[in-house]
C-alpha positions as CSV (number, residue, x, y, z in Angstrom):
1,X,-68.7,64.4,-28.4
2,X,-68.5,62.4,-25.0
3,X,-66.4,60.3,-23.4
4,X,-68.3,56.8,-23.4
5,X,-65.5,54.8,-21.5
6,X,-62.6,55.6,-18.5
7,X,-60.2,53.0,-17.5
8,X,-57.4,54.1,-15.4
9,X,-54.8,52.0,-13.7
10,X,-52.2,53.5,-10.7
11,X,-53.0,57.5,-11.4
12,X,-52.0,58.4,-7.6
13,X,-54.6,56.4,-5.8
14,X,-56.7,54.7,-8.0
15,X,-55.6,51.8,-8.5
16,X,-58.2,50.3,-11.2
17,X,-61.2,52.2,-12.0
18,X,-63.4,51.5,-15.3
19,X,-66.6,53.4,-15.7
20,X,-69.2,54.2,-18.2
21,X,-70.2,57.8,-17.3
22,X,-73.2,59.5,-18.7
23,X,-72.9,61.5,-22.4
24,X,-74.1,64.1,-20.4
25,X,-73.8,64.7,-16.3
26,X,-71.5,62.6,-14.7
27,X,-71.3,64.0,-10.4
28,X,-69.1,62.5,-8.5
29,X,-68.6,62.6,-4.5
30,X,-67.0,61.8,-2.0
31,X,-64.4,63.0,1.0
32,X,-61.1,65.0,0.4
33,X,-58.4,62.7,-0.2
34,X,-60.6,60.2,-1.9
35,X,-59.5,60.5,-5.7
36,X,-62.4,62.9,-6.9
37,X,-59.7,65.4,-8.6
38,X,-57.8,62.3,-9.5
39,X,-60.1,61.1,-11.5
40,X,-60.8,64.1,-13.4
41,X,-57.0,64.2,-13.6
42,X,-57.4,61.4,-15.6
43,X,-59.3,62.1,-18.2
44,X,-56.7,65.3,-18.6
45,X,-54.2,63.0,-18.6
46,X,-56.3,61.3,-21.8
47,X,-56.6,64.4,-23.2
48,X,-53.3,65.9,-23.0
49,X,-51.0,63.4,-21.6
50,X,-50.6,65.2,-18.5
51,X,-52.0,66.9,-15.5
52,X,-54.0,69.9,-15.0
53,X,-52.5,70.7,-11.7
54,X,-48.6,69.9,-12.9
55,X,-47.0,68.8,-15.6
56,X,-44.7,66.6,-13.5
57,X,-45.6,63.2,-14.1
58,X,-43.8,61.1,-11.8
59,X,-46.3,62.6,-9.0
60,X,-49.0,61.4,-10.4
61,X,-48.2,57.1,-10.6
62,X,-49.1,55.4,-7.7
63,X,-46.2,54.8,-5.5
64,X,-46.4,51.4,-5.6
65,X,-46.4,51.2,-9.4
66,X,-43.6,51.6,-12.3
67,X,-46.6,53.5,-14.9
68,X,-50.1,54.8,-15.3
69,X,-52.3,54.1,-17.4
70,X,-55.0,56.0,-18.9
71,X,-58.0,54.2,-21.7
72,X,-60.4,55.5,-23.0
73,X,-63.2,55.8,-25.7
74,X,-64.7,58.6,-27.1
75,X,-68.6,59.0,-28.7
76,X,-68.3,61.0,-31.7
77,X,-71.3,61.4,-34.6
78,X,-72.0,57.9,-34.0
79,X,-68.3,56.6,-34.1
80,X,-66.1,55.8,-30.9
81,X,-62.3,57.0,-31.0
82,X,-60.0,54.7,-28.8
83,X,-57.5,56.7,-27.0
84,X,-54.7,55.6,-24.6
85,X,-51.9,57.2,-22.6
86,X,-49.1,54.9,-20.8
87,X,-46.6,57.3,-18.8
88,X,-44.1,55.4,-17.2
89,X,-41.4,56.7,-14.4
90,X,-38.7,55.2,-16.2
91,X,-38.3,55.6,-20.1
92,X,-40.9,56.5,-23.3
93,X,-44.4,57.3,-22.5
94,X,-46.4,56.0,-25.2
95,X,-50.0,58.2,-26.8
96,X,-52.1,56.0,-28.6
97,X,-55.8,56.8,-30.7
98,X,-57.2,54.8,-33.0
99,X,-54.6,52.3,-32.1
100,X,-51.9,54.0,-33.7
101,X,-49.5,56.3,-32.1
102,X,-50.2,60.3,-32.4
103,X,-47.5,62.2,-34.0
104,X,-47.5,64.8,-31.3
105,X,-49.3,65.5,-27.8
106,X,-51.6,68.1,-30.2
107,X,-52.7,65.7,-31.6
108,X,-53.9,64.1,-29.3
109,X,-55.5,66.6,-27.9
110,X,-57.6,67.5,-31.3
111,X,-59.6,64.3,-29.8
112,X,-61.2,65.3,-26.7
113,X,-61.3,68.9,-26.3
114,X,-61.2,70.0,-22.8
115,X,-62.4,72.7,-20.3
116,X,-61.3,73.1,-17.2
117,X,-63.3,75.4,-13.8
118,X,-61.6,74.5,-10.7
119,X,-59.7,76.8,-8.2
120,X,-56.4,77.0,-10.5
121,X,-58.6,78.4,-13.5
122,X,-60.3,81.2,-11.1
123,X,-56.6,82.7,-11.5
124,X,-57.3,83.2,-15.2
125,X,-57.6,87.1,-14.5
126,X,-54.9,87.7,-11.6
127,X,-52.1,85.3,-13.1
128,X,-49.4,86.1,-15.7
129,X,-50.1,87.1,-19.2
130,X,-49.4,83.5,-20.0
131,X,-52.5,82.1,-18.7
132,X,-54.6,84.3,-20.8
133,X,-52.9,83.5,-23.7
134,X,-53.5,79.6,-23.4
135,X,-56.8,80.3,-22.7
136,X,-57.3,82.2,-26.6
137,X,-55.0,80.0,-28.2
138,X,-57.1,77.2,-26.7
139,X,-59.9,78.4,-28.9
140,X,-57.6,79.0,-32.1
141,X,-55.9,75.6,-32.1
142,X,-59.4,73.8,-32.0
143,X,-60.7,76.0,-34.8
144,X,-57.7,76.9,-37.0
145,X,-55.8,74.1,-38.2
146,X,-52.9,76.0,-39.7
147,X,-52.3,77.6,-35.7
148,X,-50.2,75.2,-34.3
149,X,-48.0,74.5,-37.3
150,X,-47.5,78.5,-37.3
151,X,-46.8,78.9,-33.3
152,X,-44.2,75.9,-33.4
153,X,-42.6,77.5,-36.4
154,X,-42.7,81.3,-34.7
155,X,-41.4,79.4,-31.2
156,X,-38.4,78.2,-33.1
157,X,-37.5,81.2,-34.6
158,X,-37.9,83.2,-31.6
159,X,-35.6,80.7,-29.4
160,X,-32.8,80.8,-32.9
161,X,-33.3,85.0,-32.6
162,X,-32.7,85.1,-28.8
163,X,-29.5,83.2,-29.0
164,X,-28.4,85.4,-31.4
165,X,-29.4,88.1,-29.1
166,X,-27.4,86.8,-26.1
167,X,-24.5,86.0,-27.7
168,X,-23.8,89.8,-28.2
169,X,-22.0,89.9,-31.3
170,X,-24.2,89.8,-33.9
171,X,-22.6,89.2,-37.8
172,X,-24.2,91.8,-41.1
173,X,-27.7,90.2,-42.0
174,X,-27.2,86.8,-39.1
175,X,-30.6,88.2,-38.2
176,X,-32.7,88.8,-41.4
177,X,-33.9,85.3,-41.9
178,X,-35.3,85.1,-38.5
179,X,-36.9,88.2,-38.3
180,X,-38.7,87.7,-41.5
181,X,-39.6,84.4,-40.7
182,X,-40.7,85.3,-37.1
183,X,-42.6,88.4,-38.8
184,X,-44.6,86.4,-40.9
185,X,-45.6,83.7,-38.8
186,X,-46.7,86.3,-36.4
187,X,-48.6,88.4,-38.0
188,X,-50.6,85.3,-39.3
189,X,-50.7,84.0,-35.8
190,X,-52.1,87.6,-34.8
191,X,-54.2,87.8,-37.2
192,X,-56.1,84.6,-36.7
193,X,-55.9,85.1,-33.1
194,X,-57.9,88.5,-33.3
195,X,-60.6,87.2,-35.6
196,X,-61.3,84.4,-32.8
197,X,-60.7,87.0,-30.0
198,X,-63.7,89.1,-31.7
199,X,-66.2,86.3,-32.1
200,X,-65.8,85.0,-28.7
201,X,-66.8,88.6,-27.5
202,X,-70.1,88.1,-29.4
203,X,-70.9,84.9,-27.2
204,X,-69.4,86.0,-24.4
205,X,-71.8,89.4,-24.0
206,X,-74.9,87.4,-23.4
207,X,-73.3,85.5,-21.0
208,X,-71.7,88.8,-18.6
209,X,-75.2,89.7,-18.0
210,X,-76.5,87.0,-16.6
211,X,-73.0,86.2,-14.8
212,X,-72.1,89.3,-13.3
213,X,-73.7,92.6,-14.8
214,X,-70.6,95.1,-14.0
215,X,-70.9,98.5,-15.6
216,X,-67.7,99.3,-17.9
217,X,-65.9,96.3,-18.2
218,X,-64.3,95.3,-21.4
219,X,-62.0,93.3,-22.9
220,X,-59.4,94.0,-25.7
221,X,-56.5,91.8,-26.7
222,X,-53.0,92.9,-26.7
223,X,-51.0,91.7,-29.6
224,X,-47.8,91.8,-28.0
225,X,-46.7,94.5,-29.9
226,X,-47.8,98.2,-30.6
227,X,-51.3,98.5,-32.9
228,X,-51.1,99.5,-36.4
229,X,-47.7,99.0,-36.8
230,X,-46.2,96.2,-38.9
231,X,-43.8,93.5,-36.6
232,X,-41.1,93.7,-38.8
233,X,-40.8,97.4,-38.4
234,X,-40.8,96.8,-34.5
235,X,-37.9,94.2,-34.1
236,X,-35.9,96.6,-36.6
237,X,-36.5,99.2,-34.2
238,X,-36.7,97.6,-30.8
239,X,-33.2,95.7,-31.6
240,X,-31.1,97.7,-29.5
241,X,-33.2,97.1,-26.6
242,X,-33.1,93.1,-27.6
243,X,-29.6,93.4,-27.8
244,X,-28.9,94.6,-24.2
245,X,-32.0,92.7,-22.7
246,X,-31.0,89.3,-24.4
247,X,-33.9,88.2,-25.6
248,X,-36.9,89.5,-28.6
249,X,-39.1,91.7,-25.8
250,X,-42.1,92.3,-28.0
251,X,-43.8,90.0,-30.4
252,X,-47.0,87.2,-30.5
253,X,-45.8,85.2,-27.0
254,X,-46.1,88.8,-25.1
255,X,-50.0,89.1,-26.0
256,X,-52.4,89.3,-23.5
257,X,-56.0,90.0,-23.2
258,X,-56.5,93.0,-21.1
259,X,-59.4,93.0,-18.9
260,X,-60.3,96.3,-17.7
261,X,-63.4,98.4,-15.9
262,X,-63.7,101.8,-16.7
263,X,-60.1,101.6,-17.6
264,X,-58.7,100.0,-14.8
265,X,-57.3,96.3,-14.3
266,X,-60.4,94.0,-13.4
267,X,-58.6,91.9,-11.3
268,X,-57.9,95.0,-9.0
269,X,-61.5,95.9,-8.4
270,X,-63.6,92.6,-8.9
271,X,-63.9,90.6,-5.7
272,X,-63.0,87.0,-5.3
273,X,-66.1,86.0,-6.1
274,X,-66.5,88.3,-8.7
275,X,-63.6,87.1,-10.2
276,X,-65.2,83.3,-10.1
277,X,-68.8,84.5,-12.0
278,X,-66.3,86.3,-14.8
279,X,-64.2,82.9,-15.1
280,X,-67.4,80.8,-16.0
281,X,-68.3,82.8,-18.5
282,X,-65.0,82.9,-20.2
283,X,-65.0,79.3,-19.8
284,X,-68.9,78.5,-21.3
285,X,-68.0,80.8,-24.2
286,X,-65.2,79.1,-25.0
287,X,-67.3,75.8,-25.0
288,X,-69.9,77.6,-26.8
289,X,-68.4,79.3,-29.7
290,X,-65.9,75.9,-30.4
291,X,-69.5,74.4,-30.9
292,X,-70.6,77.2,-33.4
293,X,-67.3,76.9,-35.6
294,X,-66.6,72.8,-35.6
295,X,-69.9,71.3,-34.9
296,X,-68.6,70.0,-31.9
297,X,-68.8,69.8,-28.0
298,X,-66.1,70.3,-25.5
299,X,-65.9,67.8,-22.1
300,X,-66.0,70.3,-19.2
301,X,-64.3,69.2,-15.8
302,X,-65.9,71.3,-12.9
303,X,-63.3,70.7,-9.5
304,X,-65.2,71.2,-6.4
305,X,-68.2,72.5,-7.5
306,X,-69.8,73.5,-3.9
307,X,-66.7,74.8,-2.5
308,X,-66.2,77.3,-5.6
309,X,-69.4,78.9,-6.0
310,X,-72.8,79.9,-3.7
311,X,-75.8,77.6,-4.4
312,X,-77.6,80.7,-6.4
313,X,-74.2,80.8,-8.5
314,X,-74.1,76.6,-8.9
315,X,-77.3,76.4,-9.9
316,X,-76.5,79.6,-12.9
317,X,-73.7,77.6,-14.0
318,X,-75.5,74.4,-14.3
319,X,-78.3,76.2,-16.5
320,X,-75.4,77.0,-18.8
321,X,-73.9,73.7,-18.9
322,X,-77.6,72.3,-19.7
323,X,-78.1,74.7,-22.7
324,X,-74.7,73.5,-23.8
325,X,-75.6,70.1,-23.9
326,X,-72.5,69.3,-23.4
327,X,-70.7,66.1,-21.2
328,X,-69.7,67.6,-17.7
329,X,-68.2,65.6,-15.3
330,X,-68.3,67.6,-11.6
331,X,-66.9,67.1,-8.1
332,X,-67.8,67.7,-4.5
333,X,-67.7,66.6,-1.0
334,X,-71.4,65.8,-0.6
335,X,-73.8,64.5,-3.2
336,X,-77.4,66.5,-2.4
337,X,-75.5,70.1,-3.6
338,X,-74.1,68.2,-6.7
339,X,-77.6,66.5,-7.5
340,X,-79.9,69.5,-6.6
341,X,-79.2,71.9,-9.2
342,X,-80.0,69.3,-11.8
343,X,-82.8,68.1,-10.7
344,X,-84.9,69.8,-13.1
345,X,-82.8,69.7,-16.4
346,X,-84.1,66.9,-17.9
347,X,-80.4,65.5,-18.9
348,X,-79.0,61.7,-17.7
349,X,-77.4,61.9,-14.7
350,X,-75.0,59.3,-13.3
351,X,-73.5,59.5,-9.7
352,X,-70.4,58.0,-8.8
353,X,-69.1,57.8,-4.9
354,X,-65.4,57.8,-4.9
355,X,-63.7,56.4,-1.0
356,X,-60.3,54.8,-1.4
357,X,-59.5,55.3,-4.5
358,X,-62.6,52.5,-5.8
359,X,-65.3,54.5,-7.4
360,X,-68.6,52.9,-7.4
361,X,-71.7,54.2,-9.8
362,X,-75.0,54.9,-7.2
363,X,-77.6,54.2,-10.1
């Protein structure tokens, strides 16, 4: 799976840009302030229908311009998908593959999986438990199906519950149907959280050693709720607490993956660049282990490659990516630390030098 095609017109300051990158390693250079992340923005916004640095959108059109648009057309078992994204500032954005509309931005997304290593996603272990949990569910949406249907339906009983909750006075049985719908989608979303939780620990050992070999460290995931006891026992007996707090305080969107050394939080005793090495890893065995269960290959977007990681560190990640096979497209300043590390990997490399916004292809 590769993206075979990018056209983007007025995504902050690229005007027009339409490029053929490489199925496999796509580097592209150039100063700060060039359009390097904005052109890796793009292909989010192709994937998702938004940013990775904000979900604003309005930000992200040239200021010249009334939309964005974003084209493209992805390689997949022989077949290319058409996908487009047209966000206007004023009125309906419009999602497109296969020249139909998507139903949904998941949808959408189904089409060109994504992975993401730039400075925001070296936060993964210090940020809130929310960024740990997109970074499972990632994993479970791409491999389970029935996942998304289950967390929409568990989000809307959980937003029905805690209005109930804050309007205070609660009628005999108001609350049964949402707590055994909420229970039941939960435990299924647990459940098929855990068994992807377990598998990516499999992949991911391999990769620790190599990364950063760091005596004691382990990871366990935190259903949101306390082990070996059924959900619908807990919001019978936590309701009291709901009831003054306002709002369901346990449950599937409080679970977290706890990431620990010798029992004490990771993030506390890893350094910064520590924290970086451990980030990769969780990163390539997401990429990895979505390969082993669907047959097919993440995009992985790598921000800034020279300023994130030493050359010894680079050139560990590249090896990674290589084995992957997978399509990377990767940033930097200067083009001899981007190239370098690939020079003996025996993939197709295209370079791209970005200035102005106009991004040229060097080959």
């Amino acid at each position: 799976m590769a993206l075979s095609r990018l056209s983007v017109s007025n995504l902050r300051n690229l005007a027009h840009v339409d490029i053929q990158p490489s199925p496999a390693v796509n580097l592209i250079y150039g100063e700060n302030g060039s359009g390097k992340t904005s052109l890796l923005e793009s292909i989010n916004v192709l994937a998702l229908g938004r940013s990775f640095r904000s979900h604003k959108i309005k930000p992200l059109i040239n200021e010249s311009a009334p939309a964005l648009t974003v084209f493209g057309k992805v390689s997949h078992s022989g077949t290319e998908i058409p996908l487009g994204v047209h966000r206007p500032r004023i009125g309906d954005s419009q999602f497109k593959a296969l020249g139909a509309p998507v139903e949904s931005l998941a949808e959408l997304a189904s089409y060109l999986p994504l992975q993401v290593i730039n400075a925001d996603a070296f936060g993964l272990l210090v940020g809130s438990p929310k960024l740990r949990r997109q970074y499972l569910d990632w994993l479970v949406f791409h491999v389970e199906h029935e996942f998304y249907a289950l967390w929409r339906a568990a989000q809307r009983c959980l937003k029905h519950r805690n209005s109930i909750l804050r309007r205070g006075r609660i009628g005999e049985g108001e609350l049964t149907p949402w707590n055994l719908e909420l229970a039941s989608c939960t435990e299924k979303i647990d459940s098929l959280r855990s068994e992807c939780f377990e598998r990516l620990l499999l992949v991911l050992e391999p990769l620790l050693k190599e990364f950063m070999a760091v005596d004691g460290l382990k990871l366990s995931l935190y259903r949101g709720w306390e082990k070996g006891r059924a959900y619908q026992e807990i919001l019978q007996e936590t309701l009291p607490r709901d009831l003054k707090q306002g709002f369901t305080g346990s449950g599937f969107h409080r679970a977290d993956i706890k990431i620990r050394i010798n029992g004490q939080s990771a993030a506390d005793i890893l350094s910064r660049g520590q924290q970086k090495l451990l980030v990769c890893a969780l990163k390539l065995a997401q990429g990895q282990l979505f390969e082993q269960l669907t047959g097919r290959r993440c995009v992985y977007l790598v921000d800034d490659l020279p300023a994130e990681l030493d050359e010894k560190h680079r050139y560990l990640l590249v090896k990674w990516l290589n084995i992957l096979r997978t399509q990377v497209f990767i940033t930097g300043v200067e083009v001899d630390p981007l190239i370098s590390p690939w020079s003996d990997q025996n993939q197709e490399v295209k370079v791209f030098h970005v200035e102005h916004g106009e991004i040229t292809s060097e080959d």
